[in-house]
C-alpha positions in Angstrom: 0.0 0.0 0.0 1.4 3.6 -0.6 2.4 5.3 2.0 0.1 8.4 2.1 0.2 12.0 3.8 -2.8 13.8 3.0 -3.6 17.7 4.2 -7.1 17.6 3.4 -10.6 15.7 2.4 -10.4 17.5 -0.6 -6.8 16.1 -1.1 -7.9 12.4 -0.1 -11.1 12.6 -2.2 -8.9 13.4 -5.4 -7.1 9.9 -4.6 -10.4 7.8 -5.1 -11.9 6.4 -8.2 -14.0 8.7 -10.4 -17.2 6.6 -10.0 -16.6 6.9 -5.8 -15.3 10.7 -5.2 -19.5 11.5 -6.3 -20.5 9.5 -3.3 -18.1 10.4 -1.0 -18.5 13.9 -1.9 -22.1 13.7 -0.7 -21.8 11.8 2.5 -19.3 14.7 3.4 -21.8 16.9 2.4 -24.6 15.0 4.8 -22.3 15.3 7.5 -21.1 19.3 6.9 -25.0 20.1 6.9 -25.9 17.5 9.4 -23.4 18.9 11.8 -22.3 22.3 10.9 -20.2 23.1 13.3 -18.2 20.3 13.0 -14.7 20.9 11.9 -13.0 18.6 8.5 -9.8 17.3 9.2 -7.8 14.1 8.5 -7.1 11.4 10.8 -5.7 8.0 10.4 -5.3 9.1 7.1 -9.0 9.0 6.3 -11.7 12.0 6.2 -13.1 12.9 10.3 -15.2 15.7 11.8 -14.2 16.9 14.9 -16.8 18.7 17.4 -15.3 21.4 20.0 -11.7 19.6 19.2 -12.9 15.6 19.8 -13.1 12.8 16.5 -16.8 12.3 15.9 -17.1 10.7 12.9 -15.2 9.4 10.0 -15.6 8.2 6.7 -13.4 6.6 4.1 -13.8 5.2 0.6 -12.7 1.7 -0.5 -12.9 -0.5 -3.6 -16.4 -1.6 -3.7 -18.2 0.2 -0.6 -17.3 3.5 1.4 -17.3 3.2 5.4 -18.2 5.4 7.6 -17.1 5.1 11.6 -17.7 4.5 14.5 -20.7 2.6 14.6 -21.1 3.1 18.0 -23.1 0.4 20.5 -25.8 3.5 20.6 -25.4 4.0 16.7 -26.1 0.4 15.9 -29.2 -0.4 18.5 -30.7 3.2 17.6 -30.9 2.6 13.4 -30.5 -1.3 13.8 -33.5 -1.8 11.5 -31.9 0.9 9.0 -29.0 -0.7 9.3 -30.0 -4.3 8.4 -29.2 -4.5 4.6 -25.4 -3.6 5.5 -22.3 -5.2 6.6 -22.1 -3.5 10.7 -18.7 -5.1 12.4 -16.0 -3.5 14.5 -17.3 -0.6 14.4 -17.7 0.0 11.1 -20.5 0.4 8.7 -19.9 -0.7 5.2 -22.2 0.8 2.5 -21.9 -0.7 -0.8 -21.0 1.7 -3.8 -23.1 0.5 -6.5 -26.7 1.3 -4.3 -28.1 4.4 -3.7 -26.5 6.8 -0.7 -28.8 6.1 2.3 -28.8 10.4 2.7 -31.1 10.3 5.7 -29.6 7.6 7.2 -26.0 9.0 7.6 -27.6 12.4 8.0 -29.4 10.7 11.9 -26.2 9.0 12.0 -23.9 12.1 12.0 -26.7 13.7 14.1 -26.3 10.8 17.1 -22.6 10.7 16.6 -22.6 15.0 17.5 -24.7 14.0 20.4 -22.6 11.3 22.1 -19.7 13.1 21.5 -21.0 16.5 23.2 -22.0 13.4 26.4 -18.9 12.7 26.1 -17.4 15.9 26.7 -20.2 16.8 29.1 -19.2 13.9 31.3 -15.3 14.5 31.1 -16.1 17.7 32.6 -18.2 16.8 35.2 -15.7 14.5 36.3 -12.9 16.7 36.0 -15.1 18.9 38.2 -15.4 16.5 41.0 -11.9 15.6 41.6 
């Protein structure tokens, strides 16, 4: 595998396969508008949002389905009927290129994913506040 060092989602999407960058261009899209104060960056080498500085949700494109991450415990008992007609393991969520992009979906995924991870933060403060 090439070794890879990108800057940017718009650099990683120019990587990917013609008939792919259209579909990953709109689930980045459902997520900007989903979550609009999320912030783009790369980690792991794949395409993230961070909320108020904390990973939140990722997505990445591979050869015959694009992924998003981290299907959550909370993710995958809250859309588990949505989620049905995909591949769901270790956390990830495998949506197969050659069908439609599930738009509302990964828009109420991106949506629980900002939600957790505000908890999240919630709860690290809280605690910090209490030692």
């Amino acid at each position: 595998m090439a070794k890879t060092d990108f800057k940017s989602i718009d650099a990683y999407l120019k990587t990917q396969p013609k008939a792919s960058q259209a579909i990953l261009k709109q689930v980045r899209g459902l997520i900007r508008k989903a979550v609009p104060k999320a912030d783009e960056v790369i980690s792991y080498q794949i395409p993230a949002f961070k909320l108020n500085g904390r990973a939140m949700i990722y997505f990445a494109g591979w050869k015959e389905h694009y992924s998003l991450y981290p299907a959550t415990e909370k993710v995958q008992t809250t859309f588990k009927k949505e989620l049905a007609p995909y591949e769901v393991s270790k956390g990830t969520i495998r949506f197969p290129l050659t069908e439609r992009v599930p738009a509302r979906l990964i828009t109420r995924i991106a949506q629980l994913r900002a939600q957790e991870t505000l908890e999240r933060l919630a709860d690290k403060k809280a605690a910090a506040k209490k030692k």
